[in-house]
C-alpha positions as CSV (number, residue, x, y, z in Angstrom):
1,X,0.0,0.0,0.0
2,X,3.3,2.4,1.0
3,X,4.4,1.5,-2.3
4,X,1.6,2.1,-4.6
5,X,1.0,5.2,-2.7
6,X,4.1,6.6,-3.4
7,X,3.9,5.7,-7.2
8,X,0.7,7.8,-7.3
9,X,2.4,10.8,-5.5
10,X,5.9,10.7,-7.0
11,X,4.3,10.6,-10.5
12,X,3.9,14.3,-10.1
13,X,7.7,14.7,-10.2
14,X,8.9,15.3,-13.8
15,X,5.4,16.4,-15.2
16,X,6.8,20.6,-15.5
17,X,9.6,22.7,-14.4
18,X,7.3,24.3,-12.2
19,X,6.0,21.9,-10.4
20,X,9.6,20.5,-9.5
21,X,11.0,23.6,-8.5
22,X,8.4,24.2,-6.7
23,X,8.8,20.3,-4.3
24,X,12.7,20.7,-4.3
25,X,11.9,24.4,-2.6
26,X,9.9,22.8,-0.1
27,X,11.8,19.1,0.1
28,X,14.8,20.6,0.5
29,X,14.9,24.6,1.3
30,X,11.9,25.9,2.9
31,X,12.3,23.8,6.2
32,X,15.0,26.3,6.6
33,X,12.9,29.3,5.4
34,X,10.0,28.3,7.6
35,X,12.4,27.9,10.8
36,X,14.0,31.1,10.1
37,X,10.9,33.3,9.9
38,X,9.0,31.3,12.8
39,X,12.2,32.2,14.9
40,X,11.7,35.8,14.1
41,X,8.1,36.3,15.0
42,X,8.8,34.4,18.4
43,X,11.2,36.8,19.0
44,X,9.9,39.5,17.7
45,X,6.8,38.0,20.1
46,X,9.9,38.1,22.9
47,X,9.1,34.4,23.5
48,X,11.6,32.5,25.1
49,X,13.4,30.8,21.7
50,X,14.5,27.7,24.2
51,X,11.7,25.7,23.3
52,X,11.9,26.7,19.6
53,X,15.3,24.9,19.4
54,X,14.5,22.4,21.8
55,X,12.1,20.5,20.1
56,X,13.0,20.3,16.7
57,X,16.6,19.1,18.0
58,X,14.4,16.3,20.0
59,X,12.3,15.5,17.1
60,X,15.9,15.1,15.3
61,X,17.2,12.9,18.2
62,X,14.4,10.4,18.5
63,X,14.3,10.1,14.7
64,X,18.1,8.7,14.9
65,X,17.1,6.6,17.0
66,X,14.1,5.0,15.4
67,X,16.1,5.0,12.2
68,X,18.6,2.7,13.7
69,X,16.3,0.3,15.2
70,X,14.0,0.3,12.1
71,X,15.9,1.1,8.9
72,X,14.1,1.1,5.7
73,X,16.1,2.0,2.2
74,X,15.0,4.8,0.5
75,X,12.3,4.6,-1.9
76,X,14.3,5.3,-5.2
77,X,16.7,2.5,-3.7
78,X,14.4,0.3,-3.1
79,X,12.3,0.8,-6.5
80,X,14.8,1.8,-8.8
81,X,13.2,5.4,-9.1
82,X,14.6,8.9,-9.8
83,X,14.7,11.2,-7.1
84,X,14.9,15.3,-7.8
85,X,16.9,15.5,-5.1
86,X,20.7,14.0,-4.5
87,X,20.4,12.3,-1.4
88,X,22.5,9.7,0.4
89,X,21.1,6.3,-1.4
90,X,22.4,4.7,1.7
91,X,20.7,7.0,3.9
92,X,17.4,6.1,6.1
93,X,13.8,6.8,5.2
94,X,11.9,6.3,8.3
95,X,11.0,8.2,10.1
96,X,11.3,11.6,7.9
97,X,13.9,14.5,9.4
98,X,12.4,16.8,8.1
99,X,9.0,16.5,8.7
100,X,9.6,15.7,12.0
101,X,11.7,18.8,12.5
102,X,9.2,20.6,10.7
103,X,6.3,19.3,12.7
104,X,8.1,19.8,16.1
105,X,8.6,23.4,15.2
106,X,4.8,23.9,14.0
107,X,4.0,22.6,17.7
108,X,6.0,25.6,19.5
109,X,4.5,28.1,17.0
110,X,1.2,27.0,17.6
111,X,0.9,27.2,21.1
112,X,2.6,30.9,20.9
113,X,0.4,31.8,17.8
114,X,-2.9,29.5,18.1
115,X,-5.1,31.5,15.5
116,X,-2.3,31.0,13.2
117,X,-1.0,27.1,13.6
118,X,-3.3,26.4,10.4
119,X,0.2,28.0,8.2
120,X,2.7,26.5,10.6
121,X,0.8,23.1,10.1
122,X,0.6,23.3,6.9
123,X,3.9,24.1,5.7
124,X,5.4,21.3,8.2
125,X,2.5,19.2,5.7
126,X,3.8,20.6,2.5
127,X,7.4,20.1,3.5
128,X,6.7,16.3,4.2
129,X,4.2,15.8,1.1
130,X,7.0,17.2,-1.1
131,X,9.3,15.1,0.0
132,X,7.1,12.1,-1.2
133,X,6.9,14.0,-4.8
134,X,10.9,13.7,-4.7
135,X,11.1,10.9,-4.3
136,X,13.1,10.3,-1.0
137,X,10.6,9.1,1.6
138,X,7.8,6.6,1.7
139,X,4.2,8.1,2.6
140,X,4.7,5.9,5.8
141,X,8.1,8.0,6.9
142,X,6.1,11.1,6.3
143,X,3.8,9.9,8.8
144,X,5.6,8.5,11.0
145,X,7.5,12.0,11.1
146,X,4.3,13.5,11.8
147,X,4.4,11.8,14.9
148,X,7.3,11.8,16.5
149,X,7.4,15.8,15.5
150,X,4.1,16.1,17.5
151,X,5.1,14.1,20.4
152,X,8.6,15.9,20.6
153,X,7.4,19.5,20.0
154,X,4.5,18.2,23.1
155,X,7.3,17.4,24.9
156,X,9.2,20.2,25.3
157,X,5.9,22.4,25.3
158,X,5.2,20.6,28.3
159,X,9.0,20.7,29.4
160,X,8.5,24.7,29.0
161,X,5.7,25.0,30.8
162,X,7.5,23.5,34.3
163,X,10.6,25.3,33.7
């Protein structure tokens, strides 16, 4: 089901120009972008930026540490596709970095902006949905990124909160 999933998503890739500039932006730069400019309006907020840090580093961690215990080869490895992006074939897929990064982040913004998490959800979303286009990450790693994002960036929201 993972697999025939991504086929469906990652036949987007290589349809226009556009359309691939537009998922290696978001596969591979606008994690940055997006952490950069939610970094500013907490401060500009004059939030404390600990927790902003905290959690993505956290989502990061526990990832590793999935990733070793349950490795799964990329999906352009695995099914002899072309990615847009040049990525470590011998890299891990699951969980996804960066949508767990990118999720973890959306849970500090949200609790400091909660009429706005709707954009800091849904460019954590697009950052892991592109990533499928790409073809570097199963639909399942996207997920599974999803959650360990939320459950980090809870973490240290609740961390926060004693401290």
């Amino acid at each position: 089901m993972d697999e025939r999933l991504f086929m469906v998503i990652h036949g987007f890739a290589g349809t226009s120009p556009i359309v691939d500039g537009v998922v290696i932006f978001f596969s591979e730069y606008a994690i940055y972008v997006f952490i950069a400019i939610g970094a500013w309006c907490l401060w500009r907020k004059r939030v404390s930026l600990h927790a902003a840090w905290a959690a993505p580093v956290f989502a990061w961690a526990m990832n590793q540490i999935i990733g070793f215990f349950f490795f799964r080869p990329r999906p352009f490895v695995a099914l002899h596709t072309s990615p847009l992006l040049d990525v470590l074939s011998s890299g891990k897929s699951f969980p996804s970095d960066h949508t767990a990064v990118a999720f973890a982040f959306a849970v500090i913004l949200a609790r400091t902006f909660p009429r706005r998490q709707w954009m800091a959800y849904a460019t954590a979303g697009a950052i892991g949905f592109a990533r499928v286009v790409a073809g570097v990450h199963y639909p399942g790693d996207i997920l599974g990124g999803i959650v360990v994002g939320i459950l980090a960036g809870y973490c240290i929201n609740a961390l926060d909160k004693k401290i």
